[in-house]
N, C-alpha and C positions, 0 to 999 in steps of 0.2 A: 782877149778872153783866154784865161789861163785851160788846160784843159788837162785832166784826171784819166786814169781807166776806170777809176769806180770812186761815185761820190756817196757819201752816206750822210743821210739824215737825220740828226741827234746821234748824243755821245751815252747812250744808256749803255750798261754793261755789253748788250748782246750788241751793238754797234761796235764798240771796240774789241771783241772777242773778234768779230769779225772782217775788220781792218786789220788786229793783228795775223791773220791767219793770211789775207792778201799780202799786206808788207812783205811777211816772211818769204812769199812767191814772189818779191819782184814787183808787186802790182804797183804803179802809183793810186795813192788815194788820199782824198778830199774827206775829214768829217766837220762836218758845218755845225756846230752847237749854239743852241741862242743864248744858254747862261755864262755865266763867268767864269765857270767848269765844266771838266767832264765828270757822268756816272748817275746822270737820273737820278733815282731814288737813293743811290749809293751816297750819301752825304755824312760829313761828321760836322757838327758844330759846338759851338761853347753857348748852349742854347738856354740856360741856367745862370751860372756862376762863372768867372773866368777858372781855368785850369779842369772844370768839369767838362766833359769831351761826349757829347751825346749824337747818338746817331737816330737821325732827325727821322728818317722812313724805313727805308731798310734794314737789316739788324745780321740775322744768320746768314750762312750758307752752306747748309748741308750738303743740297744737292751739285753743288759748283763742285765740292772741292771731290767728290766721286765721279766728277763729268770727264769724261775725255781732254774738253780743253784743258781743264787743270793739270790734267797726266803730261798734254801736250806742251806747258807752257811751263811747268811747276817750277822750273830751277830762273830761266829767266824773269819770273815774276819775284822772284825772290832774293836774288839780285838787283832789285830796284825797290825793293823795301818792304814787299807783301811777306808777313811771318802769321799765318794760322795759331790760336789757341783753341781746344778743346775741351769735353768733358766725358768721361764715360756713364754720366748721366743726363741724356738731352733734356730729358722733358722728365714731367711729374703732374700729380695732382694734390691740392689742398683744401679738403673738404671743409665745407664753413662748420659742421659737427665736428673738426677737428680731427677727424679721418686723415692719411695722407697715403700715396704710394709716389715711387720712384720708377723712371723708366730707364732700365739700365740696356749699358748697349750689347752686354752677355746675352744672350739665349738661355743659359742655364742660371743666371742672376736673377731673368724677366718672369722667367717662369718661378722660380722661388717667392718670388715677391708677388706674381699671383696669386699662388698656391697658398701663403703665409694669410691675405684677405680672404681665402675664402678656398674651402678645398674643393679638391677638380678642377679648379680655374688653371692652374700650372697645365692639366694635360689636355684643357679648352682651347689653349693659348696654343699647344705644339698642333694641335688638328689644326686651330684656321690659317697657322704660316703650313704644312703638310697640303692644306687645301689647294693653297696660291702658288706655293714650291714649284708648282709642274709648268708655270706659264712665267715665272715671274724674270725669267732671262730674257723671254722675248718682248716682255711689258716693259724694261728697263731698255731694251734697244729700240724699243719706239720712240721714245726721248729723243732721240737722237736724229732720227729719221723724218724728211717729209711725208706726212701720212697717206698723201696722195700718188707718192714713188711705186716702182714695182715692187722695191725689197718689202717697203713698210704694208704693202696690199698682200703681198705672199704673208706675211707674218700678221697681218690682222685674220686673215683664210684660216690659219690655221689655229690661231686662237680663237675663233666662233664655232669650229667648225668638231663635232663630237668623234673623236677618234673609232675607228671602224666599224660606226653607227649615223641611222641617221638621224638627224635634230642636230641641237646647238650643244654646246659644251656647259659646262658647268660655270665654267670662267663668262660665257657670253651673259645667263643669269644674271651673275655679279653684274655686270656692266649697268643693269635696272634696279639693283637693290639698295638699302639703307642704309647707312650708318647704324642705326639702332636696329637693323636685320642684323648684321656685321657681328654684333657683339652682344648678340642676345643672350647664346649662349654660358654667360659667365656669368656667376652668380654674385660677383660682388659689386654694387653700385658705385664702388671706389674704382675700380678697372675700369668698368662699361665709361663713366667719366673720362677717364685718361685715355681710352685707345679713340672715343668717338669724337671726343671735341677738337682733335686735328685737323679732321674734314673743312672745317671754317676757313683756316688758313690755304685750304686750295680753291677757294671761293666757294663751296659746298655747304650743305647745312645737314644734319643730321637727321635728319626725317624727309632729304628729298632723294628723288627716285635718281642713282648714278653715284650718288655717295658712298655707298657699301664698301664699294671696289679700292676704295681710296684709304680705310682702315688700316688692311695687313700691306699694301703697297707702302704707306707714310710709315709703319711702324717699323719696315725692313730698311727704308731709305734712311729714317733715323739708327739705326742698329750702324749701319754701315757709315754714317757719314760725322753721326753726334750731330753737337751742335755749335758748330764752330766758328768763330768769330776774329776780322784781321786784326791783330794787336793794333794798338791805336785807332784802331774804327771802322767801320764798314768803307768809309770812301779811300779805304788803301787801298782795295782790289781796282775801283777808277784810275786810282795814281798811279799805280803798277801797270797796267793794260797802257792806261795813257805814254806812259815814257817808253812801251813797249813797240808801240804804234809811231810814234818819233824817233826814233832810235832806229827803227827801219826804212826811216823816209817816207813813214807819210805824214801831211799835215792836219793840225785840227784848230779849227778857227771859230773863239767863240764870239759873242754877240752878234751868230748869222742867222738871223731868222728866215729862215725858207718859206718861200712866200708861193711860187709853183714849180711846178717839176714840168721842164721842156721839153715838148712832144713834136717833134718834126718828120713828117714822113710815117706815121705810125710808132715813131717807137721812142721812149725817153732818151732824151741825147746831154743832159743837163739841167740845174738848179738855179734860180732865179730869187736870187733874198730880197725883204722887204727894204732894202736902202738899195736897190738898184742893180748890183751885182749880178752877173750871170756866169756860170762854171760851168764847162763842158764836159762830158763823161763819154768818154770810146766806148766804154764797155756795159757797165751798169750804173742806175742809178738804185740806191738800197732807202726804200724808209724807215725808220721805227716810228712809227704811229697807229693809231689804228685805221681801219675802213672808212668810217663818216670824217678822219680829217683828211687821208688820203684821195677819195672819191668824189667829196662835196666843196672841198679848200685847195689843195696842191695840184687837184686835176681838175678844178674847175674848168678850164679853159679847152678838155683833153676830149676827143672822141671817145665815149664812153658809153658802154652798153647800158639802155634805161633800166633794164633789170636790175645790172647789179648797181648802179646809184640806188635805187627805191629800195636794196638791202642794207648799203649803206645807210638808206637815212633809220632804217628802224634798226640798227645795233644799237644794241643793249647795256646801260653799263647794272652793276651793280650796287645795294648798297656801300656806305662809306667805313670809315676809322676814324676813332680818336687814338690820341698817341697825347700820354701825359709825362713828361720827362720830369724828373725827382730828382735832384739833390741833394743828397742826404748826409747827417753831420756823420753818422757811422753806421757802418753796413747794418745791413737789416738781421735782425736776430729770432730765426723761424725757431718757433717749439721742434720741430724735427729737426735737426742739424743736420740732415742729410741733404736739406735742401740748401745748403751754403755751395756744393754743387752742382745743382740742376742747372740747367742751362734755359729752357725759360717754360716753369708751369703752369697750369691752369689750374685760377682760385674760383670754385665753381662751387654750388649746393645740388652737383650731383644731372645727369642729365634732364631728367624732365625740367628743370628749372634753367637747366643753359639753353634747351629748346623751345622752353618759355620767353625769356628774354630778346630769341631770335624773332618769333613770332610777332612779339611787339617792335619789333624795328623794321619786320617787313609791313607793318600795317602802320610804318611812319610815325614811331612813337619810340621816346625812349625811351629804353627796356629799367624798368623799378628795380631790379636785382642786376646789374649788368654780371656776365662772366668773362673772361679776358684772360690771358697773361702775363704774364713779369718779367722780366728778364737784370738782371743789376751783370752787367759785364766786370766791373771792375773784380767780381770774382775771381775773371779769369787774368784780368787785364786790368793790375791794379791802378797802374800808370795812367789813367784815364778820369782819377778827380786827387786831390791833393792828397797826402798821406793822410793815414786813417780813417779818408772821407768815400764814400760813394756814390754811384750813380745808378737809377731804376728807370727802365721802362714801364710802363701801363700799355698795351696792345689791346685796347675793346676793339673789335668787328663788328660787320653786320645793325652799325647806327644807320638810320637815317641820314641821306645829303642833307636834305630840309625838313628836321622835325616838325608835323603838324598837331603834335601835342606829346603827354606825359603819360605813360603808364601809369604810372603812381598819384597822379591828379597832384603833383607837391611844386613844378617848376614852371612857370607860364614860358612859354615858345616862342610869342610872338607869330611873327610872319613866316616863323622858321629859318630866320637868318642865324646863322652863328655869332653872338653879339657877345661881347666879352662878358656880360650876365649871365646867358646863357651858357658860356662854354664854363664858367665859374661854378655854376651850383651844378652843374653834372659830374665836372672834375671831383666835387666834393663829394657826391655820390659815390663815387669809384674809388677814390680813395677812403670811404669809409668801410667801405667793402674787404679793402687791403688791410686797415687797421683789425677785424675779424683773423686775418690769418696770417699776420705780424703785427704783435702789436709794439714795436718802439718804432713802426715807420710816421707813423704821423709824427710826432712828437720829432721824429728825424729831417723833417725835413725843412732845408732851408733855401731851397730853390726850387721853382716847377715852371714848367713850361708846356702847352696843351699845342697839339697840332691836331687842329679839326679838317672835316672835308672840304671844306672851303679852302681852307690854306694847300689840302694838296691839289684841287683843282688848279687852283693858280697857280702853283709850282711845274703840273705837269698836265698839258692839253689832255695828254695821255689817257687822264683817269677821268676826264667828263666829266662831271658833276663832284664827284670827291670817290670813287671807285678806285682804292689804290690797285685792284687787280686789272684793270684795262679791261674792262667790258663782262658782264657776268657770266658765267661757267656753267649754268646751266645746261642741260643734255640739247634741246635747241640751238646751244651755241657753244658748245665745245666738240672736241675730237675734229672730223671730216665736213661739220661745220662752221668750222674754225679758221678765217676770222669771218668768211661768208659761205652761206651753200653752194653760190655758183665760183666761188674761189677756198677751192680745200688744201691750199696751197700757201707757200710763201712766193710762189709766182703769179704777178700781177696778169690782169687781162692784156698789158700793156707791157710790148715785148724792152726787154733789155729792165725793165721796172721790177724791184723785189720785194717784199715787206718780212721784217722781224721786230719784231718785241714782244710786249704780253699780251698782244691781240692776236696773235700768230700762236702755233702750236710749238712748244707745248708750255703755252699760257707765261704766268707771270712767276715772279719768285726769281732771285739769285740764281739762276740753273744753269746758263749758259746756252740754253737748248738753241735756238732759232738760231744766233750769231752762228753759233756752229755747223748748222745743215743751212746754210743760206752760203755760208764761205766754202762747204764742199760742191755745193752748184755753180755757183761763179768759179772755182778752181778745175773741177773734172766733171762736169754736165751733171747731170740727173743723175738718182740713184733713189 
């Protein structure tokens, strides 16, 4: 029995983030991966056409590349081949009326381009970042922080807590408010569009209560980070971590399926994979997974408090994604040319109609008008479909795992299987949508490829049902209830045992967060 100081559990980003951070100390370690790679969601494929290079789940990384680990890692990852491109336009909007804005990453560009939709919107826009300005240092050190530490409890105090008054702060407010509270304010329904329908991508919906707070948070983290993307594709940052993590001494061994985490004496002491294998850990063993596979699967066997099993069994995931990959004979050609630099926006008819569509997908049906994203990298990163060809993402949220019927009464469902039928006339759907607000993409396109929630269920236990965020984000299950009530923690009940990924704080997305404060408590204790 070979024996480790720290074994970890899947090779998702925040795994290897945090393997490299041990290696660097010295640590040995063990990461056990069941697929044929490492990097979770982090995947590039030829998913389409040979030479078209599509990133199968993941896509940006804003918030990585402002994270600390990137600060900390940025020249060694780059020396093993990770090269960032960017835009100074992350995002945008394209209204099906043919409306458009840009989201530039100036302050003094964003608010012009407000101001240009609609006047006062430019000085609506400097009040709600002046609103958040006062709190928004110690919001961005949360990130980073276990929320249940003393730092991150002194700095939650003092952002609830109303400066030499008593009640709650203005900031505490936000924490209950809307999206469409958020951005009431502005009078132009092309803005209200563009700052509110980001919330989606932190598992959030625009009309629910916790939303709000996540507007000028996502609008600054864009401002600061763009929307940047690894040259040749999202699964460089895995390759890069991965040879970073090798190259230090530690190992990573795929086709290990972990089957339970070994509990002797009360505390994890090592991993047990489904062909037999058993790996011993001195120190810690690390999962990424969430709670119900942790508490009901790998610790099956483990003394386990019944409370937190019965939390375990009711986590939450939320609904799914489709992901429609395009190849396309020649870039796409938007009426506004400005959007040949966005980085990836939303082609919407405007809020009430993106909140519409939401509505129907939380009531298991799929949404008649869908709203989504786009993103075509080879913008940035030509080198990723053959010359003069491209490549588009499709990004719809908020589908149904198991559609039990159609909004539109147009597509029969079945049993709500994902059935190449079914996955066929939705695709059409949504790219008919696309063709409103490009129109040479149909006509462009000579390859597609759909990933439904089924296909990421199967890809990753992770996301339960087809949830690519790992469990939903609702105010019941995020922040200090995150990944359970009675574990606010990425410290298990079970001593020497840790959890990170997107069921852990601070959730899911490209961000680095959890690998990183999971590796400063195995490195220098609590904090």
């Amino acid at each position: 029995m070979t024996t480790y100081d720290v074994i970890l559990i899947g090779s998702g980003h925040n795994a290897l983030i945090a393997a490299a951070y041990l290696t660097r100390a010295g640590r040995s370690v063990l990461v056990l991966e069941k697929n044929d790679r490492p990097g979770g969601f982090l995947r590039t494929e030829e998913l389409t056409l040979p030479g078209f290079k599509h990133d199968v789940y993941a896509a940006a990384h804003p918030l990585f590349l402002t994270g600390p680990v990137y600060a900390d890692f940025k020249e060694a990852l780059e020396a093993r081949g990770l090269r960032y491109v960017n835009t100074e336009l992350p995002t945008g909007v394209s209204m099906e009326n043919g409306d458009t804005a840009v989201f530039a990453r100036s302050g003094e560009d964003l608010a012009a381009e407000a101001e240009r939709l609609a006047p006062g919107d430019g000085a609506a826009l400097g009040r709600m970042f002046e609103a958040f300005a006062p709190y928004a240092g110690q919001v961005f050190e949360l990130f980073n922080l276990d929320l249940s530490g003393p730092r991150a409890t002194e700095i939650i105090r003092e952002l609830l807590a109303a400066p030499g008054a008593k009640g709650y702060s203005p900031f505490a407010a936000s924490l209950f408010s809307t999206a469409r509270q958020a951005v009431s304010e502005f009078r132009s329904p092309v803005t209200r569009a563009m700052l509110a329908s980001w919330v989606t991508h932190l598992g959030r919906t625009p009309d629910e209560a916790g939303s709000g707070v996540w507007v000028p948070l996502t609008a600054m983290a864009l401002m600061g980070g763009g929307m940047p993307i690894p040259e040749g594709g999202s699964e460089r940052l895995a390759q890069a971590l991965a040879r970073l993590v090798q190259d230090q001494g530690g190992a990573i061994l795929f086709g290990a399926h972990a089957q339970r985490i070994v509990v002797r004496d009360g505390k994890a002491v090592g991993v047990r994979t489904a062909d037999g294998e058993e790996y011993r850990a001195a120190q810690a063993v690390v999962a990424s997974t969430g709670p119900d596979q942790l508490y009901l699967s790998l610790l099956a066997d483990a003394p386990v408090g019944a409370d937190l099993r019965a939390q375990a069994r009711r986590f939450r995931y939320g609904r799914g994604c489709v992901q429609i990959h395009l190849a396309l004979s020649e870039p796409p050609r938007w009426p506004d040319a400005r959007f040949a630099r966005v980085g990836q926006p939303h082609l919407t008819d405007g809020l009430d109609g993106f909140t519409q569509a939401i509505a129907q997908g939380m009531s298991d049906l799929l949404p008649a008008k869908p709203t989504f994203t786009v993103d075509c990298p080879t913008n940035l990163d030509p080198g990723r479909a053959p010359a003069g060809k491209a490549i588009m993402r499709l990004q719809v949220l908020e589908v149904p795992c198991r559609p039990r019927g159609d909004a539109a009464g147009e597509i029969e469902v079945g049993d709500g299987a994902w059935t190449a039928e079914l996955t066929e006339r939705f695709a059409e759907r949504v790219i008919g949508v696309v063709g409103k607000h490009i129109p040479n993409v149909p006509d462009a396109i000579v390859g597609k490829f759909v990933v439904t929630p089924d296909v990421i269920a199967r890809f990753n236990p992770n996301s339960g049902p087809g949830d690519p965020y790992g469990g939903a984000h609702d105010l019941a299950q995020s922040y200090l209830f995150r990944p359970l009530p009675s574990q606010p923690s990425h410290r298990t009940e079970i001593p020497n045992l840790y959890m990170l990924g997107a069921a852990t704080w601070p959730g899911h997305g490209i961000n680095g967060g959890s690998g990183y404060i999971v590796a400063r408590q195995l490195l220098a204790g609590d904090r």
